[in-house]
N, C-alpha and C positions, 0 to 999 in steps of 0.2 A: 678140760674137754677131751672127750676120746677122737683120738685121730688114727683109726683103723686103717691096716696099710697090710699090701698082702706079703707073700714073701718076699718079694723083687723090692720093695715102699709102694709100688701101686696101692691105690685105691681100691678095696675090696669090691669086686662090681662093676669097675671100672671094666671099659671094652669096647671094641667097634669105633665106629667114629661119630659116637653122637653121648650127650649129656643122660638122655631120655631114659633108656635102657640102662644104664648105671643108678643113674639117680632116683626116678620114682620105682626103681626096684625096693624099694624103702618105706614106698606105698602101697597097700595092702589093695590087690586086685576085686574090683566092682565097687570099692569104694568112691563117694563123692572127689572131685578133685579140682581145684579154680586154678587157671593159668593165668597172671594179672601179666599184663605187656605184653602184645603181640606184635612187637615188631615197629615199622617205619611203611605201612602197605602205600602204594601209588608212589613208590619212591627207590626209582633205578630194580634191581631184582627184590623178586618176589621169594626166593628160597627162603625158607625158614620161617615167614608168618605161618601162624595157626598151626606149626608143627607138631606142638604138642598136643592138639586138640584132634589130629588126622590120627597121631599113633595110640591115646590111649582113650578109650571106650569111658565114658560117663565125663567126662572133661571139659569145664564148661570155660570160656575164654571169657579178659574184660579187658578193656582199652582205654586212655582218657582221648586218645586221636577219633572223633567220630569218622572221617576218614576211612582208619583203619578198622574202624566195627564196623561198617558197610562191606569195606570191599572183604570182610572175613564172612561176612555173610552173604554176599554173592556168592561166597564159595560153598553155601550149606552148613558154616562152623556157629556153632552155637557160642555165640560173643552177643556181651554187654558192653552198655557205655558208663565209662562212671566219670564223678566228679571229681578233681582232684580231691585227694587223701579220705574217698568216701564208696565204699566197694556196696555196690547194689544190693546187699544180699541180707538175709537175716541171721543175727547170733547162729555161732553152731552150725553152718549148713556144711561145713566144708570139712573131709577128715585130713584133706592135703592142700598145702596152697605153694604155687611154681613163684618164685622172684626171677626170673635170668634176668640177668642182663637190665637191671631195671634203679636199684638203688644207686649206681655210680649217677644217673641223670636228676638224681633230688638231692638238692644242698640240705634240707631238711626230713631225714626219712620218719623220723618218730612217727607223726601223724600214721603216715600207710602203717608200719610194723604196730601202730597202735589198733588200726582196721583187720590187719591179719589177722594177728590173738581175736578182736573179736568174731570174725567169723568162723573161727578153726573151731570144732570140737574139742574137747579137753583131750589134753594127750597130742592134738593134732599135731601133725608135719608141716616143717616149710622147709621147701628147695631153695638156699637162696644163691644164685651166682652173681659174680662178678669179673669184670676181665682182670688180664694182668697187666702190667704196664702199656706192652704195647698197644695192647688191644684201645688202655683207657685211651691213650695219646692219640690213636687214630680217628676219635669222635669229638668235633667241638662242640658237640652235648655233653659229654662228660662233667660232670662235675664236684666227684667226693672219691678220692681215687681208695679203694680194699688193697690189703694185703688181708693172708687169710688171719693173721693177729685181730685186724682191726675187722673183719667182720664178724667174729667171734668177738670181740667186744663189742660190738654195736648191738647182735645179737640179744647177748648176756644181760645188756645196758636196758631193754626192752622183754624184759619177759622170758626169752627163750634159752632152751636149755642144745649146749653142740652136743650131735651124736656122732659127726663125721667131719669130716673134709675129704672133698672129691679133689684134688688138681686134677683138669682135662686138657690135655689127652692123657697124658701122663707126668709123673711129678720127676719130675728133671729141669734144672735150675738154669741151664741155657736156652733149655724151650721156654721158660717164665720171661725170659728178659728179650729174646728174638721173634716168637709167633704170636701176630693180631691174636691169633684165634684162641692162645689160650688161656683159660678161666680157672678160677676157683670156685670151688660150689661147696656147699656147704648143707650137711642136713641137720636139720634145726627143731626140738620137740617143745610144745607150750608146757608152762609149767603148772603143775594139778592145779 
């Protein structure tokens, strides 16, 4: 897997304090783009639902919490509801598709990663993150804990081919093991 790193080992692209602007820099601007997982909405703060669907333009959101496809569409975000491991959309619509934060909560990801390939265009993109230790340990949702080995394998295992690894914020190995907040992301190509 190529694991581009800039001169520091940062993440090439990496920057600021958010995934977005690093990561779907990787996606080609006015293209289609699905964000699967939006969050926990109606539950303590609302930061970060539908973030990615506020910052980038054609970005369509999908949820399996009806809950949280309501309350992202009281907000005006364009979200769907789906059924577990069943993405509403037809072959091909999508040229990118967002995981954050989404596979540590399925003991069984196949099914979705098997959804994703289907709706991605050939060639398509997926974003796929996951926390790091601490992060996993802070949710008792959590349930399939990544290192970025093992998501790169799971990846691989399913279709997809690594073009990157993001660590966010930055890749330093005392921030992996001390800060909730930080993830490994991963950009991910279907294969022809």
């Amino acid at each position: 897997p190529s694991h581009d790193r800039g001169p520091g080992g940062e993440a090439e692209g990496a920057g600021g304090d958010s995934i977005y602007p690093a990561g779907v820099g990787h996606f080609q601007v006015g293209r289609r783009t699905g964000d699967v997982g939006q969050g926990k909405a109606g539950i303590g703060d609302q930061r970060g639902i539908g973030d990615m669907l506020r910052f980038r333009p054609n970005t369509v959101g999908v949820d399996i919490n009806p809950d949280t496809v309501a309350w992202c569409r009281q907000q005006g975000l364009d979200v769907h509801h789906m059924e577990k491991d069943r993405l509403p959309f037809d072959a091909g619509t999508f040229d990118g598709l967002i995981l954050d934060n989404v596979l540590e909560h399925i003991t069984v990801p196949q099914p979705l990663l098997a959804e994703t390939r289907r709706v991605l265009k050939p060639l398509g993109r997926l974003l796929a993150g996951v926390p790091g230790p601490k992060g996993y340990r802070s949710d008792p949702d959590h349930k399939v804990y990544y290192d970025a080995d093992g998501l790169i394998r799971l990846m691989q295992n399913n279709g997809f081919i690594c073009r990157m690894i993001l660590p966010m914020p930055l890749r330093l190995p005392w921030l992996f093991a001390r800060m909730r907040q930080y993830c490994i992301y991963g950009v991910f190509e279907t294969e022809c």
